[in-house]
N, C-alpha and C positions, 0 to 999 in steps of 0.2 A: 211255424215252419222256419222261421226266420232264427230261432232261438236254437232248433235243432241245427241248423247246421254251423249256428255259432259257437255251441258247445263243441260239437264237434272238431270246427278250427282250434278250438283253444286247448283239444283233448291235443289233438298232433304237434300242434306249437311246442307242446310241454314235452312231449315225447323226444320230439327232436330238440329240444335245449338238451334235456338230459344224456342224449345222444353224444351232442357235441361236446357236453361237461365232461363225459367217460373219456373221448378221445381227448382230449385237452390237457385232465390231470392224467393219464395213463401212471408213468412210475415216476411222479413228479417227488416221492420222498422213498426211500427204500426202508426195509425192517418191516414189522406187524401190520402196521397200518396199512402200508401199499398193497401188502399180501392181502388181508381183507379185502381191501377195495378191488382188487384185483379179482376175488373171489366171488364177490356179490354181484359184480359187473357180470360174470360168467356165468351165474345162475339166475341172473335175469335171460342170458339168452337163453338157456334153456329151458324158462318159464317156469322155474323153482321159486315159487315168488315167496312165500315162505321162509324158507332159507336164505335168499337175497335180504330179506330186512333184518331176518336176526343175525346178520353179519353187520351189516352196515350200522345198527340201531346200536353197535358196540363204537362205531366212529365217532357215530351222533354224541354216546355220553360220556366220551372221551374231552367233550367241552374244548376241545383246542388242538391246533395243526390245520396246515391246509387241505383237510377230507373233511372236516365236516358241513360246512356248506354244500358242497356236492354230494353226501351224503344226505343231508336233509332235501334235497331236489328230489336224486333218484329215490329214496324213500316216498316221498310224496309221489311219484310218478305209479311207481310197484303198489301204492295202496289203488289206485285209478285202476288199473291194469287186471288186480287180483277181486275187483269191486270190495273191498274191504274200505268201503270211503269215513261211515261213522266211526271203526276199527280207528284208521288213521287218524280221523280228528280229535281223538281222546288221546291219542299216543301226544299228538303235536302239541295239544295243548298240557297234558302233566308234563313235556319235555319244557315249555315252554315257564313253568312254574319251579320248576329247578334252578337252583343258584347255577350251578356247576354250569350248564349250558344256556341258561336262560339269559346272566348275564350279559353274555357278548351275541348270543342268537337269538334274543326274545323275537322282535323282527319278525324274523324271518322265519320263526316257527310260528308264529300264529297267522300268518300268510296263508301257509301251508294249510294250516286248517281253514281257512276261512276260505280256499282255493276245495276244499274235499266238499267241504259244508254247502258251499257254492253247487259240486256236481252232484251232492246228495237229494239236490232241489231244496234245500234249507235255508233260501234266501236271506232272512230276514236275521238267522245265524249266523251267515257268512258275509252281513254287513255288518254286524254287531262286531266280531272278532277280528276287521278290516278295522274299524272306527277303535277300536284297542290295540289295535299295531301300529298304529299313526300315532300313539300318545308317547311311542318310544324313539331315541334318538338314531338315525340314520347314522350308517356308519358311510365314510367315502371310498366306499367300495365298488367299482363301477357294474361288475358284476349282481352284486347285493343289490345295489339301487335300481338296476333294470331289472332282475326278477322280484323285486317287490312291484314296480309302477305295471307293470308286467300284469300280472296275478291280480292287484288292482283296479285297472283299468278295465280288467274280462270283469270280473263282478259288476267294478258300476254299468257296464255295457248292457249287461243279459238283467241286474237288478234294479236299475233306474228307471222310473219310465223319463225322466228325462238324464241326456246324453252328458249335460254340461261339466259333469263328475269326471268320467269317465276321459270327454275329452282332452278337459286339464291334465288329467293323470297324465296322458297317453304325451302329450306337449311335455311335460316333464320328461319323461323318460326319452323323449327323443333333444331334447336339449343335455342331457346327462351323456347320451351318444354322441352326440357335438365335440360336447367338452373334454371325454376321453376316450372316445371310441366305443368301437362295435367288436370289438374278438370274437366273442360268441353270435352273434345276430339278434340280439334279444331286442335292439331298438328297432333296426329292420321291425321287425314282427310287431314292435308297438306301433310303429307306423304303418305296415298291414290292416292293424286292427282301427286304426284311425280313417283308414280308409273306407272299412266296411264300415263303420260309424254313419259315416259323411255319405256312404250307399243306402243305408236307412234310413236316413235323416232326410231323402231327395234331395243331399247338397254334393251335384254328381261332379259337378265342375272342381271344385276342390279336392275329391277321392280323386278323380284322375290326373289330376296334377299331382295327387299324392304316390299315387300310382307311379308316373313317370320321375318323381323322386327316388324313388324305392329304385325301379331298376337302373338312374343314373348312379344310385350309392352303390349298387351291389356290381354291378361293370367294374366301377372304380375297385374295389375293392375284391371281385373274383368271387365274392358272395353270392355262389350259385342260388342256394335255397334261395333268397332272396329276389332273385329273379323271376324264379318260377313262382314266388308268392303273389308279385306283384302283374306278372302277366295272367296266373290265377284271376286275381281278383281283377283287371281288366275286362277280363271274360264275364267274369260276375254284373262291374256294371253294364257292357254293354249287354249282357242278355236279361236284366234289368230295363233296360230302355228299349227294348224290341229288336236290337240288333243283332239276329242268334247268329249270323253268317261271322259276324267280329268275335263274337262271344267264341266260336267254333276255332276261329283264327287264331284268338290271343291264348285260348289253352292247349292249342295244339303245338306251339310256339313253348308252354312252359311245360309240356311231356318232351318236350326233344329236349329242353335241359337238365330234365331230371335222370333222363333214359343215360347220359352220360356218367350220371356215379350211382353206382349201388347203394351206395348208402342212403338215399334221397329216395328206397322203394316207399315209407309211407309216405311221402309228399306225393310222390306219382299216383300212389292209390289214393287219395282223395282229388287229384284233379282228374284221374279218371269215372271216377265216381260222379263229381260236378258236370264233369263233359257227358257224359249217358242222360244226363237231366236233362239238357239242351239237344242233346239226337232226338231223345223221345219228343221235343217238345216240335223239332222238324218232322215228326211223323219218320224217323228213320228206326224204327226198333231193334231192328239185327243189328243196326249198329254201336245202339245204346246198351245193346243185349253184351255185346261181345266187350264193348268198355268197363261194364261191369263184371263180365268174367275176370278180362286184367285187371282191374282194381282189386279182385278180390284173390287172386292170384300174387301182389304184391302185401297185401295186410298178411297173406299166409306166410311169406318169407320172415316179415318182422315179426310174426306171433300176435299180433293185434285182434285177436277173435270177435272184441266187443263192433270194431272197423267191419271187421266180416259181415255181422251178425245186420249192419245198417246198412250195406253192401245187399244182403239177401232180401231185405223190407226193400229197398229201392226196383231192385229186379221184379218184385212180387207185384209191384204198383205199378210198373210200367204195363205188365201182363191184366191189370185190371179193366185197362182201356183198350185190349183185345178180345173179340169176343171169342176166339178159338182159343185163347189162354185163360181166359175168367176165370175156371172150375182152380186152375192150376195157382193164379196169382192167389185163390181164396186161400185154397190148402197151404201156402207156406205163412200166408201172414196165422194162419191161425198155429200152424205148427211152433210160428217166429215166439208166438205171445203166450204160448207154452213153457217156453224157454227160461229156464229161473235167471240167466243173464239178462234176457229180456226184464223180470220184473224188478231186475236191481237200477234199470235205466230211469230217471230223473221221469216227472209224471208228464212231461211237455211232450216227452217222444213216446209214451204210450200210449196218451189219451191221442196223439196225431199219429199213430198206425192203428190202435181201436175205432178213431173215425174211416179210415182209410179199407176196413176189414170191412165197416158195417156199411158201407159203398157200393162194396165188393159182392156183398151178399143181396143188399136190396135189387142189385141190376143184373144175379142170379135170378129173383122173384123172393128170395128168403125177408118176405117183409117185418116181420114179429119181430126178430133177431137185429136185423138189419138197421129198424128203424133204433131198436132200445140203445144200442150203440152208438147211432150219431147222434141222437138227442143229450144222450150222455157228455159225450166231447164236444157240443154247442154249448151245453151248462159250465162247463169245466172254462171254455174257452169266453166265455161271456164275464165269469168269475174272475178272471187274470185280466179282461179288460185287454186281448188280442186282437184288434180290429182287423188286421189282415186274417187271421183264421179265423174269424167269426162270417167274415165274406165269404171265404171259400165253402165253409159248410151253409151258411146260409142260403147261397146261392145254387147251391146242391138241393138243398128240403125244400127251396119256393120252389125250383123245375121239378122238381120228385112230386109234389104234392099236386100242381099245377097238371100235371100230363097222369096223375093217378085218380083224381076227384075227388082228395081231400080240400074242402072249401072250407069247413073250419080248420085246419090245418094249416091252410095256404094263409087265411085268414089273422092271424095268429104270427105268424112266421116274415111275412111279406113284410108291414112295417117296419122289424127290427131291420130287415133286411136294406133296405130304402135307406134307413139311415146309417147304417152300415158305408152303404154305399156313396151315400152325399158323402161323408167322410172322405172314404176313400178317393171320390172325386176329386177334392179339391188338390189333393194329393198326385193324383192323377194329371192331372191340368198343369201342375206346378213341373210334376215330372215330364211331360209333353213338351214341355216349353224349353225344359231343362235338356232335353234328349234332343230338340233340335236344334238350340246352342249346341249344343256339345257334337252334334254331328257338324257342324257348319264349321267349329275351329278346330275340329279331327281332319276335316277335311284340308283346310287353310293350312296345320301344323302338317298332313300328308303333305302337301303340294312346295311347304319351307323344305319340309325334310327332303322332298324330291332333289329338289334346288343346290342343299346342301349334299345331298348325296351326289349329285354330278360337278359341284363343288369341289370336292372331296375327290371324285373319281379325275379331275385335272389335274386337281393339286397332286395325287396320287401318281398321273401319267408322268407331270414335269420331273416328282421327284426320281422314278424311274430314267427320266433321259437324263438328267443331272446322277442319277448312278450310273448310268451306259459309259456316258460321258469320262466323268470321274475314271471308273475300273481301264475306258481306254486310256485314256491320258496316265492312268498308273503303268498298266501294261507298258506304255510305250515308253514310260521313265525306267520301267525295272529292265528293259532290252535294252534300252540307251544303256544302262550300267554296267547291266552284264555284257554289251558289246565295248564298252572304255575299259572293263575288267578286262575281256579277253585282248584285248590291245595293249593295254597295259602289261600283260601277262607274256604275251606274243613279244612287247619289245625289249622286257627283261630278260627272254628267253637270247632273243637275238643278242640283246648287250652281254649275256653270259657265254653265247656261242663266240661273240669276237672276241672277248677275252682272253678264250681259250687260246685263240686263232691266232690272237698277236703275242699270248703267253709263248703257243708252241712255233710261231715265225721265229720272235727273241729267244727262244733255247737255239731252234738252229741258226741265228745268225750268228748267236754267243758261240754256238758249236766249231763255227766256222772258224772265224775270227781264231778262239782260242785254239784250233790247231794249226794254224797258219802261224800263227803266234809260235806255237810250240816249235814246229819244223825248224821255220827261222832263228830261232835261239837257238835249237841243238848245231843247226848249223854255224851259228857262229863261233860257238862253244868249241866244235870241232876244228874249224878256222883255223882259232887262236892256238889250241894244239899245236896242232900241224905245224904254224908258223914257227911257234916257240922250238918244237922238234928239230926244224929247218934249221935252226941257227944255231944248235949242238953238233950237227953231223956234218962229215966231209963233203966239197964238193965236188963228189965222185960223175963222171960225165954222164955214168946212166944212171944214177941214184935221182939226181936232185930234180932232173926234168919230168921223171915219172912222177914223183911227191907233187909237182909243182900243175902236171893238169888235172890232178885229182884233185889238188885247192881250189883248181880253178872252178869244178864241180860242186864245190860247198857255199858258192856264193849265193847270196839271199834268194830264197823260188818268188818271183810275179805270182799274183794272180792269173790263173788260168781263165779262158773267153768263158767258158761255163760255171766256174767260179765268180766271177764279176757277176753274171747274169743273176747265178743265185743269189749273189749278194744282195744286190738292187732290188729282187723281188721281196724281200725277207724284210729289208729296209720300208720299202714304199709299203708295204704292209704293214708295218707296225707305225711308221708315220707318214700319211698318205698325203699331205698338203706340204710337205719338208720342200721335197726338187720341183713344186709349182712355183712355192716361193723365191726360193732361190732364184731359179733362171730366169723369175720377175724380177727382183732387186739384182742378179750379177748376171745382165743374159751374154759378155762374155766369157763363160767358165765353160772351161774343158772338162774333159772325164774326169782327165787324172784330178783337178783340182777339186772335181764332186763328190770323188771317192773319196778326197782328204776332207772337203768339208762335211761329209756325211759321217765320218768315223768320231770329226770334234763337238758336231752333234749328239752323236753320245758318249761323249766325255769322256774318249782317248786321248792318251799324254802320246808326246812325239814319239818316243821312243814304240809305245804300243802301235803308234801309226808305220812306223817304220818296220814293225816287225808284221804287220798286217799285207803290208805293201810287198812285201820284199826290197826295199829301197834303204839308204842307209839315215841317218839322223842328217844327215849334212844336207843330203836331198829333200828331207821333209821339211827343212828349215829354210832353205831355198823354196820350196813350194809353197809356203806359209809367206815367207815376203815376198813373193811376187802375188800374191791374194792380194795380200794389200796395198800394194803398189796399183794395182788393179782399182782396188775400192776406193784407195783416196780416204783411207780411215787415217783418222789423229792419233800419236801415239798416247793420249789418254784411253782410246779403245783397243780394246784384244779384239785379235779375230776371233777369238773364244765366245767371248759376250755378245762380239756382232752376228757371229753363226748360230746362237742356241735364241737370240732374238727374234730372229727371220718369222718363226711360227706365232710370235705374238699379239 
């Protein structure tokens, strides 16, 4: 039993490497070659298996480019698939004896065969043709070297009766994943198969460490498959150790990982398959029933019919142990064993569904038939030296015999059985021991992981409020910004509005000034006319008095009181601390002399002050020394310097 469903694992393993080799090299070279490969890959899904090899078998003796290793895989997979396994061992090996490819693939073609030869049930073949691929030089291909330890490791597993071959292999190939990685999973899976090992072996304690290896690498890594392999096989030990409730747990845990990619439907259909074994074994059969519809619902998507076909023998046996299903579980095993698939399958799984039919039948009343069957598969199984199936039928023919009244029979039968059984005991004992070790630091590692899970869940909270934290304190920096932006913005806006403001003050003060300016020079202009006029013409009695109050008329215009006012506003706006200063350093200064010192503040000459004023130069010159007469200035200083000073 033990071997059937090892083969099994190792059927899917290989299915899914070649899976992942398809996706991997996709159109990794273009031209001929890719086309092929591209072509054969496509008529595998369509189960042209035929045509898939005599596509690919033109890669293969192309002896060189990166298709032919993946071609001799998926080749090797399509001979499994199409049961053409002696077909392929004879292809692998004349490929193998070829210069052309034998050279650089010797290897890892006679792997290949010895990997066919293996599921032909030709044991003693497919360690002869292993022990001939080891006599050839490994190439450092990390790939190569894990599907060689790979394919190795399964033979010595299912063809050693001892492990110690196999386990090495198995160390190799996962030391070889150390040192350059895992791309494909193929160490994963050698460390899966290390596991089941150490499950067979009663050494549970190390499979489950192996175990929680596997899904620490494949986490790291997003190596789903790997996950579900090792939670798989979790499920395996503890339903192994009697714990179907963990068993149930740990692969209901690796269907919800698998349920996430489609691509993973055969892996889900073999742990549904596994999982139905542990319902039925809870006495749940609708539910065991219905896990084997999905299982076999998923072999259908991949094309897997052989999956199916063990899919169908599992339903049929489960139905054995019903007695309203009996009639029904007989009819398909016998239908199953009909089946020319059926007699292509290795002798392990025929003679263990021939026992399983002749069960079937004796506990119908079919005893003639019934009995010549299991007796059969007791001989078969005593031959191979299967002490676990030698107990399960044994122990079957002593209660058979026992509750029917064969006493020579029982007679006969009982002894092997006994010793059977002491075996198994001891084994038994070692496993009891081992099962409550391993419950006791499952428990202890539950109650770490508790620890570290609420660990974890603080560490988790703090880092949450140290981001709460953080994003406020960002918020509040990015508003601080954008509120110095908009102030900053606001007070550019303002220093651009006063500019304008004292721009457009200083056009009209200049406006001012310069027509005051103007008046008074036309005025003067006219003046001097007139005067000069005056002093060409007679002095007629009504002539010269008339001339003489019209002159009087053109003398310089004052500022006007609303003119001054404008003036001072237009001033003190454009310089708004000028007359604080002032009337701090001169506080006795009069208008008049304010309007003189404001005019030499901006850097009017006397003459422009004079024409500003309406006053004459003689006057601004008198108003300018008595300023200083006033201030008590040295004549090293101007009023000039001392007035444009004041603001500084």
């Amino acid at each position: 039993m033990r071997k059937f469903y090892g083969l099994m694992v190792a059927v899917s393993l290989l299915l899914i490497a070649c899976d992942k080799q398809e996706r991997q090299v996709g159109f990794a070279e273009s031209g001929t070659d890719s086309l092929r490969w591209e072509q054969g890959l496509q008529w595998r899904k369509e189960q042209k298996y035929t045509e898939a090899l005599r596509v690919l078998d033109t890669l293969v003796r192309a002896g060189e480019g990166s298709f032919v290793f993946p071609a001799i895989r998926q080749m090797m997979a399509l001979y499994t698939l199409s049961g053409q396994r002696e077909k392929g061992e004879e292809y692998f090996l004349e490929r193998s004896r070829s210069e052309k490819q034998g050279n650089e693939y010797r290897r890892e073609l006679l792997i290949a065969a010895a990997q066919l030869a293996f599921e032909a049930d030709r044991d003693s073949v497919a360690l002869k043709l292993l022990r001939e691929a080891q006599l050839y030089p490994a190439k450092e291909v990390p790939e190569r070297l894990l599907f060689f330890y790979r394919i190795a490791g399964g033979i010595y597993m299912f063809c050693d009766k001892e492990k110690e071959r196999s386990i090495a292999t198995f160390q190799k190939a996962i030391e070889t994943m150390e040192k350059y990685g895992d791309t494909e999973g193929m160490g994963m899976q050698c460390m899966g198969r290390l596991a089941s090992i150490y499950r067979a072996e009663g050494r549970y304690d190390e499979g489950i460490e192996m175990c929680y290896k596997i899904l620490e690498a494949g986490k790291y890594s997003g190596n789903t498959e790997s996950i579900a392999r090792a939670s798989s096989e979790l499920a395996y030990f503890y339903g192994v150790l009697g714990e179907v409730e963990k068993a149930l747990e740990w692969s209901g845990q690796a269907i919800q990982v698998c349920k996430e990619k489609r691509e993973m439907a055969s892996v889900l259909a073999d742990l549904y398959r596994a999982r139905s074994n542990w319902l039925n074994e809870s006495e749940r059969l609708s539910e065991a029933m219905e896990c084997l519809r999905l299982a076999d619902s998923c072999y259908k998507i991949v094309g897997n019919e052989r999956a199916r076909l063990f899919a169908r023998m599992n339903g049929a046996l489960y139905r054995l142990n019903v007695p309203d299903s009996l009639a029904r579980g007989i009819e398909i095993l016998q239908t199953v064993m009909g089946d020319n698939q059926f007699k292509a399958l290795p002798l392990r799984h025929q003679y263990s569904t021939q026992f399983e039919l002749g069960r079937g039948l004796l506990m119908a009343g079919h005893r003639k038939e019934g009995l010549s069957l299991v007796r059969e598969a007791a001989a078969w199984y005593e031959q191979q030296e299967d002490v676990e199936m030698q107990d399960y039928v044994y122990a079957f023919l002593t209660d058979y015999y026992a509750r029917n009244g064969f006493d020579r029979e029982l007679a006969n039968c009982f002894p092997l059985y006994r010793n059977v059984r002491d075996t198994l005991f001891k084994r038994e004992k070692v496993r009891f021991m081992v099962a409550a070790n391993v419950k006791f630091e499952t428990e202890k590692k539950e109650k770490q992981n508790r620890i570290l899970v609420a660990e974890l869940a603080l560490h988790k909270r703090t880092i949450q409020y140290y981001i709460a934290f953080g994003l406020f304190f960002i918020c509040l920096a990015v508003a601080l910004l954008i509120w110095l932006w908009m102030r900053q913005r606001a007070l550019q806006l303002k220093r651009t509005i006063d500019r304008m403001r004292i721009k457009a003050q200083e056009e009209e003060l200049h406006n001012l000034l310069k027509s005051q300016w103007e008046l008074n020079r036309k005025n003067e202009e006219l003046r001097a006319e007139i005067e000069s006029a005056l002093n060409r013409i007679t002095t007629e009695e009504g002539v010269k008095p008339g001339i003489l109050s019209v002159l009087g008329s053109l003398n310089p215009r004052l500022l006007t009181e609303q003119e001054e006012i404008k003036f001072r506003q237009s001033f003190n706006g454009i310089y708004p601390d000028f007359m604080r200063m002032l009337r701090k350093r001169f506080p006795a200064v009069s208008k008049n002399e304010e309007l003189i010192c404001m005019l030499i503040y901006r850097g009017s000459s006397s003459e422009e002050i004079a024409f500003a004023l309406g006053i004459s130069r003689e006057s601004v010159n008198k108003a300018r020394y008595r300023i200083r007469k006033k201030l008590n200035l040295s004549k090293e200083t101007t009023l000039d310097d001392w007035v444009k000073e004041i603001t500084s």
